[in-house]
C-alpha positions as CSV (number, residue, x, y, z in Angstrom):
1,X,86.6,114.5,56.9
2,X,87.1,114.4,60.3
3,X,84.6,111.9,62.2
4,X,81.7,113.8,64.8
5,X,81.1,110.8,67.1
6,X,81.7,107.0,67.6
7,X,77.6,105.7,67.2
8,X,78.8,102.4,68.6
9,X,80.8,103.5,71.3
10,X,78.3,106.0,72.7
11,X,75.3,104.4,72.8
12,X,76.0,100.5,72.1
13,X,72.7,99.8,73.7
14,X,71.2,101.4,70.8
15,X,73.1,100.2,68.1
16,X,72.2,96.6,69.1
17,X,68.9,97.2,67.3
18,X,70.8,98.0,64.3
19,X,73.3,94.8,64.4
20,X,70.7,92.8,65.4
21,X,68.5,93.9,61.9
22,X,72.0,93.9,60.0
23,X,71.8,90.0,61.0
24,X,67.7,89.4,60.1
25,X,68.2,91.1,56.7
26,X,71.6,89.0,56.3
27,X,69.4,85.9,57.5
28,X,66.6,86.6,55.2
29,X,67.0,83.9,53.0
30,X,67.8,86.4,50.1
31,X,70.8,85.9,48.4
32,X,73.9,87.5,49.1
33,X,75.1,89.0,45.7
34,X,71.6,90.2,45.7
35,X,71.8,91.8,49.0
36,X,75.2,94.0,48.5
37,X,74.2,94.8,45.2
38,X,71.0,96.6,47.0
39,X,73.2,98.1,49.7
40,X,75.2,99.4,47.3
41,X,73.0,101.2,44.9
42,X,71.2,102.4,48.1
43,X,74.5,103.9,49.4
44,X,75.4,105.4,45.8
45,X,72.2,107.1,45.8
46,X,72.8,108.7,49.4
47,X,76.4,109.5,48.5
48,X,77.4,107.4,51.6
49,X,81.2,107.0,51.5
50,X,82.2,104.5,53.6
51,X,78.9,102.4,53.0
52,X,80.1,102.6,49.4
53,X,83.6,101.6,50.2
54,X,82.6,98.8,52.3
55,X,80.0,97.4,50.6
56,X,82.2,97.0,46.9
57,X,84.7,95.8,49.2
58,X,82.1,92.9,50.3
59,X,80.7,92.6,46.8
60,X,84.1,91.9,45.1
61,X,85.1,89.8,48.3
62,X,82.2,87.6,47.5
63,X,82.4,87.2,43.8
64,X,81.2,90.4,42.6
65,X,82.6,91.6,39.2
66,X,84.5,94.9,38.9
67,X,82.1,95.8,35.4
68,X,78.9,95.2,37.0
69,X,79.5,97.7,40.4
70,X,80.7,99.9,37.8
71,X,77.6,100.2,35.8
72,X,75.5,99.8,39.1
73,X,74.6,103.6,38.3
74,X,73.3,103.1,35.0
75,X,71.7,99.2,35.5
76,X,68.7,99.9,33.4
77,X,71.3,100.4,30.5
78,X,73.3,97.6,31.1
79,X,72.3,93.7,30.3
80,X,74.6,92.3,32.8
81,X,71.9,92.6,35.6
82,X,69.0,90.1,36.0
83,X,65.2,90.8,35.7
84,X,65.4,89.9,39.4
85,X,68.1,92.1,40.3
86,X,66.2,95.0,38.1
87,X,63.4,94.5,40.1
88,X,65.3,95.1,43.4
89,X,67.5,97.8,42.4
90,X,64.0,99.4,41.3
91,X,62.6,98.9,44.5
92,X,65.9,100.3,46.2
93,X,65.6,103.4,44.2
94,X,61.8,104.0,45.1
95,X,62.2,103.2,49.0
96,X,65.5,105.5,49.3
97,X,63.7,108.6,47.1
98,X,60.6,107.5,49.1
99,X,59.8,111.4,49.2
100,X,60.4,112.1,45.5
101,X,58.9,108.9,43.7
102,X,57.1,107.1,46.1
103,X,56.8,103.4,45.6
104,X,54.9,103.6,42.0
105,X,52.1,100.7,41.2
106,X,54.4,99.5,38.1
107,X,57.4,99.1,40.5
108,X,55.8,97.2,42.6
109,X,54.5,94.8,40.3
110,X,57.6,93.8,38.7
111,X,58.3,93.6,42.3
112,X,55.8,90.9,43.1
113,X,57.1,89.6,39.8
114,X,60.1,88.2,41.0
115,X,60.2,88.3,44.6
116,X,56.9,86.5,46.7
117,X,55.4,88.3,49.8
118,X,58.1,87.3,52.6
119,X,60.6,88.5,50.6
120,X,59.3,91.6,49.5
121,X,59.1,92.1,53.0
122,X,63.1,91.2,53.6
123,X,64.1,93.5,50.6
124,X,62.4,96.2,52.2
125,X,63.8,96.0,55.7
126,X,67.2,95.3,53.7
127,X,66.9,98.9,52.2
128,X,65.4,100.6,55.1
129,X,68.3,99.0,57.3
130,X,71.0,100.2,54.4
131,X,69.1,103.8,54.5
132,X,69.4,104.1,58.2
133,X,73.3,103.0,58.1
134,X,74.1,105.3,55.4
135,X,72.2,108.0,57.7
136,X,74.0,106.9,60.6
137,X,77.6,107.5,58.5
138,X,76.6,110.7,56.8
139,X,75.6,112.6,59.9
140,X,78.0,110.9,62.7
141,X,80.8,111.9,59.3
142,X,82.4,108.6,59.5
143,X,85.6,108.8,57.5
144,X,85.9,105.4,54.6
145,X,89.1,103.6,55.6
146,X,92.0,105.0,53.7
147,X,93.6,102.1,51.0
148,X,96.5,101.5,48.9
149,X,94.0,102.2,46.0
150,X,92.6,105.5,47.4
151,X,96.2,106.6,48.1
152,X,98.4,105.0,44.4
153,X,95.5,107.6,42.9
């Protein structure tokens, strides 16, 4: 894949919005497992290379267990994830298919069951601020850095 354009270089007046609501989200009091888990399933969904690559990178970085990014696709199947995190990563799936499932009633109250208003509201802007980075990526083409690991396979 050959990158289209540099986002940060061209318009770095514009992408302080972005940085700047990286930081809120990062600020938001919700926890950090929590939070790449979220980016993650987000970027799986979009088929977002590098926000894939980075964000396992981060998770494993910060504790993150090989076993549960792998069954990150199939979470509902799996007993390794929380009743909190099942609650975000159900959220994460309705706000990134916004235009296929909407943000169904039963969603939202396991939702509210495990998250109180103020962070319902940072979990949102977390996955609209992963959603516009993976946006960013996909159409700008931006290449995932190339590893030991990508190359031994």
């Amino acid at each position: 894949m050959t990158a289209r354009i540099d986002h940060f270089s061209a318009a770095p007046d514009l992408m302080k919005a972005m940085l700047a609501m990286e930081e809120t989200v990062a600020n938001s009091g919700l926890e950090h497992s929590l939070i790449e888990l979220v980016k993650l399933r987000a970027s799986q969904i979009n088929h977002c290379a590098f926000c894939i690559h980075m964000h396992s990178h981060d998770a494993r970085k910060n504790g993150e267990s090989d076993t549960r990014m792998q069954l990150l696709h199939a979470w509902r199947e799996s007993s390794l994830f929380t009743s909190r995190e099942c609650a975000a990563l159900a959220w994460t799936e309705c706000l990134t298919e916004v235009a296929t499932m909407g943000a169904p009633d039963d969603t939202y109250q396991a939702l509210a069951a495990h998250f109180d208003s103020r962070e319902q509201v940072a979990l949102s802007l977390l996955i609209t601020t992963i959603n516009a980075w993976n946006r960013l990526a996909i159409g700008f083409a931006v290449p995932h850095p190339e590893t030991q690991e990508a190359n031994a396979a």
